[in-house]
N, C-alpha and C positions, 0 to 999 in steps of 0.2 A: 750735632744735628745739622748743624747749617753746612758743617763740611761734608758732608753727605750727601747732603743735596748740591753740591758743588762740584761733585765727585759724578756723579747722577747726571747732571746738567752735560759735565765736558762729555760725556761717554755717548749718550744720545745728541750731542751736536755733531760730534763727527758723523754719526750714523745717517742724521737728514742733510749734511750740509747745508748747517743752516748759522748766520753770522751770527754776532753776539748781540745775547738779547731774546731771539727767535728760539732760542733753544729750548728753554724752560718750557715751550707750550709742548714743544714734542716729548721730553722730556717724563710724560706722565707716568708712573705707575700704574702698570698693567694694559699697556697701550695693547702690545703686542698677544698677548692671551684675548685680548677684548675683537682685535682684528683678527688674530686665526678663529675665534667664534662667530663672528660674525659673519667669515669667506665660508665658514660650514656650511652656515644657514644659508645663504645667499649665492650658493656658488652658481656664476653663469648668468646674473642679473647686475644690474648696476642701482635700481630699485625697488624699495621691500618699503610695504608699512610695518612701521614699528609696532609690537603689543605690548601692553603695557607689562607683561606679568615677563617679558624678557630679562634676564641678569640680574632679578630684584628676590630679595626673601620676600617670602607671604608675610602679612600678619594681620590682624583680628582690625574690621573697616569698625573706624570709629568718626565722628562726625570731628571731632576734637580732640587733639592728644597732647602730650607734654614729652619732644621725644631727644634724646641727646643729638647734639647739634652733630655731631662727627658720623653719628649718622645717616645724615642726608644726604641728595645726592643732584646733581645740577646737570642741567645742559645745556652743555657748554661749543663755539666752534672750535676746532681744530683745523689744522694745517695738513693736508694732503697733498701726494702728487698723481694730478689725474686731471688729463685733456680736457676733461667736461666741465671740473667745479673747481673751483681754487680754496675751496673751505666745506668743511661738513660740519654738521651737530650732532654731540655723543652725550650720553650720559656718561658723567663719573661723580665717585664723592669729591663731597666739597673740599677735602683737604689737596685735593687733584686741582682746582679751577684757580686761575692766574689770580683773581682778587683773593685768593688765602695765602699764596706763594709770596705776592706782592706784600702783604702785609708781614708774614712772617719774614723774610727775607731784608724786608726795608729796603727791595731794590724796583725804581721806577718803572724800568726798561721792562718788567713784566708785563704791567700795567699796558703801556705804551704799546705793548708789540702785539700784544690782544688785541687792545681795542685796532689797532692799524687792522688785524684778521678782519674783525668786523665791520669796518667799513669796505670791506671789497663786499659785501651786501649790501649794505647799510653806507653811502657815503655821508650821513651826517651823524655818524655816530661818532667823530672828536671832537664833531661840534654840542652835543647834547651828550655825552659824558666826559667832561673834562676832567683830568688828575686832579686839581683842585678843590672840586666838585665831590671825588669819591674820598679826598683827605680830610674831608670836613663830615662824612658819616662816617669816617673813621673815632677822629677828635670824639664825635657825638656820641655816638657807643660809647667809647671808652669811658667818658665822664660819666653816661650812664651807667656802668656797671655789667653792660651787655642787654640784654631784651626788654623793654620796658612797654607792659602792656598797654597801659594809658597811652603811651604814646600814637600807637601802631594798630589803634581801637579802629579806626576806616581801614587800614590797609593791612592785613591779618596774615602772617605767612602762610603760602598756601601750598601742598600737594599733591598731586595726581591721584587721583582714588585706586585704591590699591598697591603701590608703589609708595618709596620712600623722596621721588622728586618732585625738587620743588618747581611749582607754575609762578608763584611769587616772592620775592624773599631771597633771591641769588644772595645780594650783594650783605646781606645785613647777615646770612647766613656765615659767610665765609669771614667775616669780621668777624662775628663773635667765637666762632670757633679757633680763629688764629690769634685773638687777644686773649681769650678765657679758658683753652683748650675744650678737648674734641668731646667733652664728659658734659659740659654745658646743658641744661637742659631749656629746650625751646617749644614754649606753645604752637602748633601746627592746625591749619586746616584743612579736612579732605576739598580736591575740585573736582567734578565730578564733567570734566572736559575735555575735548578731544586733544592729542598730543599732537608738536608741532608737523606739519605733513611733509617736511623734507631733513624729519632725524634720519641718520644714517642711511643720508641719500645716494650715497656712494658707496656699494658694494664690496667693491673691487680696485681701485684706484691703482693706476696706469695698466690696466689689462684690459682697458676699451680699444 
């Protein structure tokens, strides 16, 4: 498995020219299907509001569900190249987002090379998500078992109503699914809120 992913990794680094480390984020599963859909939709704009019912199966709006965690699905930034933005937000499943790779993998630099992405937004974001920080809800899960309701009773995972992504519960999501596998089952709540307004802000990247 891991060599696979190692396999996976070298193949898409050559492709972004991108150092060791930076690879893994380009590296996703279904990047390039998710982009030639997207330039369909999009073609000749550089931005689109997202809908929610884009790239997601339907299923029956429930106020509260119990749904396998490998399921889910996160939005996450990525690495583009394009004059205008130096990062965009996608949906992918969570077995796709750097905090599931990072924990399966056991390798930091994934970690690391995300959160670096998100602070070209966000410059305090290695200062309020530290590695050590995220290895201690790691620890904490694990000793949990994975999902532990009591605990998580204020802060309830949440997702987008009608869609299977999450608005809360990134991090605990892709934990539990990379310690307990992708079959885990996880209590969810619908959000019945607007989606962030610069997801797949970028169109068309380096064709401006």
């Amino acid at each position: 498995m891991l060599w696979r992913l190692h396999m996976s990794i070298q193949s898409s680094a050559q492709f972004w020219g991108l150092r060791p480390g930076q690879e893994i984020l380009a590296s996703l599963p279904g990047q390039a299907e998710r982009k030639a859909a997207r330039d369909a939709r999009q073609a000749g704009g550089c931005r689109r509001e997202r809908q929610k019912g884009d790239d997601v199966l339907e299923f029956e709006y429930n106020h509260s569900m119990d749904i396998p965690v490998g399921e889910l699905e996160v939005i996450i930034y990525i690495p583009i190249r394009c004059p205008k933005h130096p990062w965009d937000l996608s949906v992918r499943p969570v077995m796709e987002c750097p905090y599931y790779l990072c924990v399966k993998s056991g390798d930091r630099s994934v970690y690391d090379t995300y959160i670096d992405l998100m602070s070209k937004r966000h410059p305090e974001a290695k200062s309020q998500h530290p590695y050590d920080g995220f290895m201690r809800l790691v620890d904490g899960i694990r000793r949990d078992g994975g999902y532990r309701s009591d605990k998580a009773a204020k802060e309830p995972m949440k997702i987008y109503k009608g869609t299977r992504w999450l608005n809360d519960g990134h991090h605990r999501a892709a934990v539990i699914c990379a310690l307990f596998g992708p079959s885990k089952e996880v209590p969810v709540e619908e959000f019945d809120g607007a989606l962030p307004a610069d997801l797949d802000q970028c169109a068309n990247p380096c064709k401006h």
